[in-house]
N, C-alpha and C positions, 0 to 999 in steps of 0.2 A: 919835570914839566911844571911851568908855574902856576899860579890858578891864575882862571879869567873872571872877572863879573863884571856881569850883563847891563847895563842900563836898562830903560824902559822901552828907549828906541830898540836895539838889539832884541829883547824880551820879545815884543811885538812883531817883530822882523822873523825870529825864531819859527815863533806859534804858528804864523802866516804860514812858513816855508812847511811845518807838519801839516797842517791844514790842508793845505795843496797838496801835501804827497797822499794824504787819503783821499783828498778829491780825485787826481788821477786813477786811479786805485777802483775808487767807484762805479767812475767813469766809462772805464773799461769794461765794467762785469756787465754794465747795459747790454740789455739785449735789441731795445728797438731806436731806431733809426742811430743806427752805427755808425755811419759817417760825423755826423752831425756831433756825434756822445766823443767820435775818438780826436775829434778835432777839437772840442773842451776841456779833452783829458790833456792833451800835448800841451794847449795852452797854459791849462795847471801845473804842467811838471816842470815849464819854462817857467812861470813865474817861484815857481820854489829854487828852482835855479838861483835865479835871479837874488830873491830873497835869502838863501842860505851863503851864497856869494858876497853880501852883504856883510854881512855878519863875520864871514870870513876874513876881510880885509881890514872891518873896522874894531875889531878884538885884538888882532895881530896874530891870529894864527897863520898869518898868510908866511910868517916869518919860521914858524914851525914845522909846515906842511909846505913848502914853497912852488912843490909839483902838482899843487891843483891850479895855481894861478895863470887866468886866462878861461879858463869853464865857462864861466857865465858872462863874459864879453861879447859873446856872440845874441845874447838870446835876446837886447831888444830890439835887433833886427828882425823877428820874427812876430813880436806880438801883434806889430796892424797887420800883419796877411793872415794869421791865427784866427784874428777877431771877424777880421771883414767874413774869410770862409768859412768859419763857422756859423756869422749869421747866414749866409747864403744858405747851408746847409738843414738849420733848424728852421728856417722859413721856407722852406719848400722840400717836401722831400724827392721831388723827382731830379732833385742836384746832383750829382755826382762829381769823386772826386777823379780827375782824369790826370792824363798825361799831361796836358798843357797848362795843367794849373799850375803845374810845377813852377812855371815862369814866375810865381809871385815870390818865389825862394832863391832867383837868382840873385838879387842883392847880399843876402848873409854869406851866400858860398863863394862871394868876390872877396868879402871881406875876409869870410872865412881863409880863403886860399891868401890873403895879404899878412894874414896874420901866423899863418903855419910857421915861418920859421923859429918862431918864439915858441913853440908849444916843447921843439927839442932842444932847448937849454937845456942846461943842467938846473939841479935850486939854486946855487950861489949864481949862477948867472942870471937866474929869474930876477933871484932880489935883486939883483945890482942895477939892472935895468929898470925895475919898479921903481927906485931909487931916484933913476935920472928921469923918468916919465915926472914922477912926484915935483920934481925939481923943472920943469916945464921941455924937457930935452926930450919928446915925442918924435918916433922917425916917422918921416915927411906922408909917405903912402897911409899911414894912421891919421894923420891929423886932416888928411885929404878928403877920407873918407868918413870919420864920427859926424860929422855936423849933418850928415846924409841920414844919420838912421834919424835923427828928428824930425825930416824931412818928409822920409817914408811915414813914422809915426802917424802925424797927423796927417798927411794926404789919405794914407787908410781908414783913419778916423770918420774924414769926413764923406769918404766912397761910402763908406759904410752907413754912412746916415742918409745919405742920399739915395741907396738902394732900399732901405729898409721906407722910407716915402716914398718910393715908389713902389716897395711892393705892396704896401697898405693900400694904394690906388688900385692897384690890380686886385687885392683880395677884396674888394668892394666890388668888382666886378661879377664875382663868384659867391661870394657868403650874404646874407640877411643878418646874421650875427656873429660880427665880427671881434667879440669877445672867443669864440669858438676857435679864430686863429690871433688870438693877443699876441700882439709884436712888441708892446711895453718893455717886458722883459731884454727882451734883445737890445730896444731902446736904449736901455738902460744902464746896460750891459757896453754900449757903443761910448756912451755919453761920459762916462767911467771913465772908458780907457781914453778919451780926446782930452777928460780933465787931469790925466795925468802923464801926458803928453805934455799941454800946455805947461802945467807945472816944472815937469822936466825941461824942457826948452826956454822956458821964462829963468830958471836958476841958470842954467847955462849961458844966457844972455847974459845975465846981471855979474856974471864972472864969481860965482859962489863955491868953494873950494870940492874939488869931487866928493870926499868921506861926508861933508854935511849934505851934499846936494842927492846924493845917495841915501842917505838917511831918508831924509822927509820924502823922496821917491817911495823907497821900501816903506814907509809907514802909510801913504797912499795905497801904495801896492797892495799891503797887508791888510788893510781895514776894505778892498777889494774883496781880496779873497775871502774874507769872513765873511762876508756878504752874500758873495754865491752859495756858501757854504750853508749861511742863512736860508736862502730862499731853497734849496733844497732840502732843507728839514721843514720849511714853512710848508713849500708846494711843490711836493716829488715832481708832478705834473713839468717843471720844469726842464728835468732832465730825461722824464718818458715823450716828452711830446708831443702830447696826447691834442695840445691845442695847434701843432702846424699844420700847415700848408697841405693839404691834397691833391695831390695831379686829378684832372676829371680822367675818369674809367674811358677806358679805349671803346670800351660794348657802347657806350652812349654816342663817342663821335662818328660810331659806324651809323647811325637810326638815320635813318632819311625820313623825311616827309612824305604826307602822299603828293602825287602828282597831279596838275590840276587837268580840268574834263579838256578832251581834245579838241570842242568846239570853241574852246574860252583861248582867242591865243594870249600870249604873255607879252609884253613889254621889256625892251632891254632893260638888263639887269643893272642897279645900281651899287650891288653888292657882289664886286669881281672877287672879294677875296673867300667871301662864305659860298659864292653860286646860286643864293639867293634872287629871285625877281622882285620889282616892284609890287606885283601881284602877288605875290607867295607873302612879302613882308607885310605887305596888309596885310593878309591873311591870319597871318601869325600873331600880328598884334591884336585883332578881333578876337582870335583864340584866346590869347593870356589876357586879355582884360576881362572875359567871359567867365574863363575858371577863377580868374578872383575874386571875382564876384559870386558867383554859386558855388565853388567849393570852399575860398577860404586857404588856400593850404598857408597863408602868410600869418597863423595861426600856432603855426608848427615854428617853435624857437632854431630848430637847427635848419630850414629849409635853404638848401643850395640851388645855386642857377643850374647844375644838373639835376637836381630833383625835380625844379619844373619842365625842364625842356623835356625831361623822359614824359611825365606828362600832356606833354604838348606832341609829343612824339615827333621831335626836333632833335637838334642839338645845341648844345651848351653855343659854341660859336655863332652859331643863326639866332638865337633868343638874346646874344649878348650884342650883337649888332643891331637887333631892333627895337631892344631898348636903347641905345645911344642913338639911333637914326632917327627911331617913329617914335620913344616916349621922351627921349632926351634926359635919360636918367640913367645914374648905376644899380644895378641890382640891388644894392641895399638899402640907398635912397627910394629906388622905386617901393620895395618890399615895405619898407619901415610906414611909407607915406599909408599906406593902406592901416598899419596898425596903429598911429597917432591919430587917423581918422575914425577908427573903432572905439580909442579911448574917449575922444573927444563926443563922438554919440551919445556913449555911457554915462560922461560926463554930464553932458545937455539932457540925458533924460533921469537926471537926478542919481545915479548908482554909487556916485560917489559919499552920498551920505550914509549909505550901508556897507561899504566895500572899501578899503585904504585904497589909496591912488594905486600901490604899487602891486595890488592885486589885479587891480583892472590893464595895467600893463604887460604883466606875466597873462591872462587871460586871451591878450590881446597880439602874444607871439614876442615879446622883449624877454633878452635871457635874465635881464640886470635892471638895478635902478639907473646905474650912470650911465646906459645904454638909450634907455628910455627918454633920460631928461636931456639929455644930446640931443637926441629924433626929434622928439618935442620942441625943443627951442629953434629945430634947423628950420622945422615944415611950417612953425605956426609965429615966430619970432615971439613966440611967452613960455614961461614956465607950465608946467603943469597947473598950478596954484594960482597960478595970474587967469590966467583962460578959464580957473572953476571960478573966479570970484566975478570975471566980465559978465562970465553968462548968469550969474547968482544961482547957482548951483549947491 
C-alpha cells in the first residue's frame, strides 16, 4: 500500500470527522432531554460522514477501498431537516419526535432508492463509473435530483430561522428573563449551517470542480464542528438544556378563578378562546397590577407567566390574554417595564452613586447586564448612563 499525505485541508477534514464521532458518542450518553441530545448526535455522525468521505475521495483511497464509495452521498440530504428538528426539539421540550416527522426524510430515501443500484457494483465497476461521473457522463435520474439537495438545504435553513423568531416571540409570552431560555445558541447554530449551504451552492453555481468545491465545504464543515465541540466544553449547559423551553404544568391550566357574586351579572365574553368575560378580565388585570405593586414578585429574576397566574389564581392562558388585551404588552416587556422603573427610582434618588448600575439592576429582577441595557433603552429610549446624567444623578 502506498503512503498518503495529508495536506492541511484533509488534516482539518480529518480531526473534524473524530471530533464528530466523540460528539456523537457524548451525545448519546445524555441523559436529559433525549430527543433533542439524539437528534445532535445523528447530525454529528452525518457530518463525520461527510467529512471522512472527504478525505476518502480526495487522498485516493477511494481507489484502494472502492467498496465504500457512495456512503456519504446521501448525507447532505439530511442535514436541514437534522438542523431544523433539532432546533424544534431543544427549544421546546414538550416536541416530540413522531411518525409523521418522518416526512422530512422522504427526500434522502427517493434519492436513496435512485441511487441503490450503484451501491452493488463491484469495485472495478465502482471506479469505472467514478471515472465517467468525473468526466461529466452522470446518469440522468442523478443529475435530476443533486441540485434538489441545495434546495432543501437552504429552504431548511431558513424554516429554521423563521421558527426560531417565532419561537422568541412566544417565549416572551411566558418568561421575564428570557436569558433563562437563550435561543442564541441555536441561532447560531442555524446561521452556520445557511452559511454553508450558501457556500455550497454559490461553488456549485460558479461551476467549481467537485474535489476543491468539497474541500472548502469540509473545511467549513469542520471548523463547524469544532465549534460545537467548543461551546460544549465552554457551556455543558448547552447540551443539558438546562436554559430550554418549558411546557406550563398541566396543575396550573386546571386552576380556575373564583366566580363572580351572582347578583353582578357578566357581559359577553370578549375572550372565546380563554372563556374569559369582560368583567373577569378587568378583574384580573386589577389583580396583577395590585400584586405588582405590593408584592413585587418582578423582583424575582426567573419569575414565569405561570408563576404569576398561580398567584393570581388564574391561568397562564387568561393572564397571557390580558396582558395583550387590557395592558397591550408581552409578559416580559410588561415584567421588565416595572424593573427599568425601579432602577430608574434608584437612580433619581441618588443610589447610584453608592451602588454600580448593574447592582441596582440585578436588585431590581435583571438576570444579566445585556438584559438590562436592552429593557432599558426599549422602555426609556436611553442608556442607563444617559438617563443618570439627564436627571444629574
Amino acid at each position: 500500500m502506498a503512503s498518503i499525505t495529508l495536506d492541511w485541508l484533509q488534516i482539518a477534514s480529518v480531526v473534524g470527522a473524530l471530533q464528530g464521532l466523540l460528539l456523537t458518542g457524548v451525545l448519546f450518553a445524555q441523559k436529559k432531554n433525549r430527543t433533542a441530545n439524539v437528534l445532535l448526535a445523528v447530525l454529528m455522525a452525518t457530518f463525520t460522514i461527510y467529512l471522512a468521505g472527504t478525505v476518502y475521495f480526495s487522498t485516493g483511497f477511494v481507489r484502494q477501498f472502492p467498496h465504500f464509495f457512495g456512503v456519504s452521498y446521501q448525507t447532505p440530504w439530511v442535514f436541514g431537516p437534522l438542523v431544523y428538528l433539532y432546533a424544534r426539539a431543544a427549544s421546546d421540550r414538550s416536541w416530540r419526535f413522531e411518525r409523521r416527522t418522518l416526512i422530512h426524510f422522504v427526500p434522502v430515501a427517493i434519492n436513496t432508492l435512485a441511487f441503490s443500484p450503484y451501491y452493488f457494483l463491484s469495485g472495478a465497476e465502482k471506479l469505472a463509473m467514478m471515472d465517467r461521473w468525473v468526466a461529466g457522463d452522470v446518469p440522468l435520474q442523478l443529475a435530476i435530483l443533486d441540485p434538489f439537495k441545495y434546495v432543501s438545504g437552504l429552504a431548511y435553513s431558513i424554516a429554521t430561522v423563521l421558527y426560531l423568531r417565532r419561537h422568541r416571540r412566544q417565549v416572551e409570552h411566558s418568561y421575564s428573563n428570557i436569558g433563562r431560555v437563550n435561543l442564541t445558541w441555536l441561532m447560531t447554530l442555524t446561521v452556520a449551517a445557511f452559511g454553508i449551504w450558501l457556500l455550497a451552492t454559490s461553488l456549485k453555481i460558479a461551476g467549481v470542480a467537485g474535489l476543491v468545491r468539497d474541500a472548502h465545504i469540509s473545511l467549513a464543515m469542520a471548523v463547524l464542528v469544532y465549534a460545537i465541540g467548543y461551546m460544549g466544553l465552554r457551556q455543558p449547559e448547552v447540551f443539558r438544556y438546562e436554559t430550554a423551553e418549558y411546557p406550563v404544568p398541566k396543575s396550573l391550566l386546571a386552576v380556575q378563578p373564583p366566580a363572580p357574586p351572582p347578583d353582578e351579572p357578566e357581559p359577553a365574553s370578549r375572550y372565546e378562546r380563554s372563556g374569559l368575560s369582560d368583567l373577569e378580565a378587568h378583574r384580573l388585570k386589577a389583580s396583577l397590577l395590585a400584586i405588582m405593586d405590593s408584592q413585587r414578585p418582578w423582583r424575582d429574576s426567573e419569575l414565569t407567566l405561570a408563576d404569576l397566574a398561580e398567584r393570581l389564581g388564574s391561568t397562564p392562558h387568561k393572564l397571557s390574554e390580558v396582558l395583550n388585551s387590557e395592558v397591550g404588552q408581552t409578559f416580559y416587556d410588561f415584567v421588565n417595564g416595572y424593573r427599568v422603573r425601579e432602577v430608574q427610582r434608584r437612580i433619581k434618588a441618588g443610589e447610584a452613586r453608592a451602588l454600580k448600575m448593574l447592582a441596582l439592576a440585578m436588585d431590581a429582577g435583571f438576570a444579566s447586564k445585556s438584559t438590562f441595557n436592552q429593557a432599558f433603552k426599549k422602555h426609556t429610549s436611553q442608556t442607563p448612563s444617559d438617563f443618570r446624567q439627564a436627571v444629574g444623578a
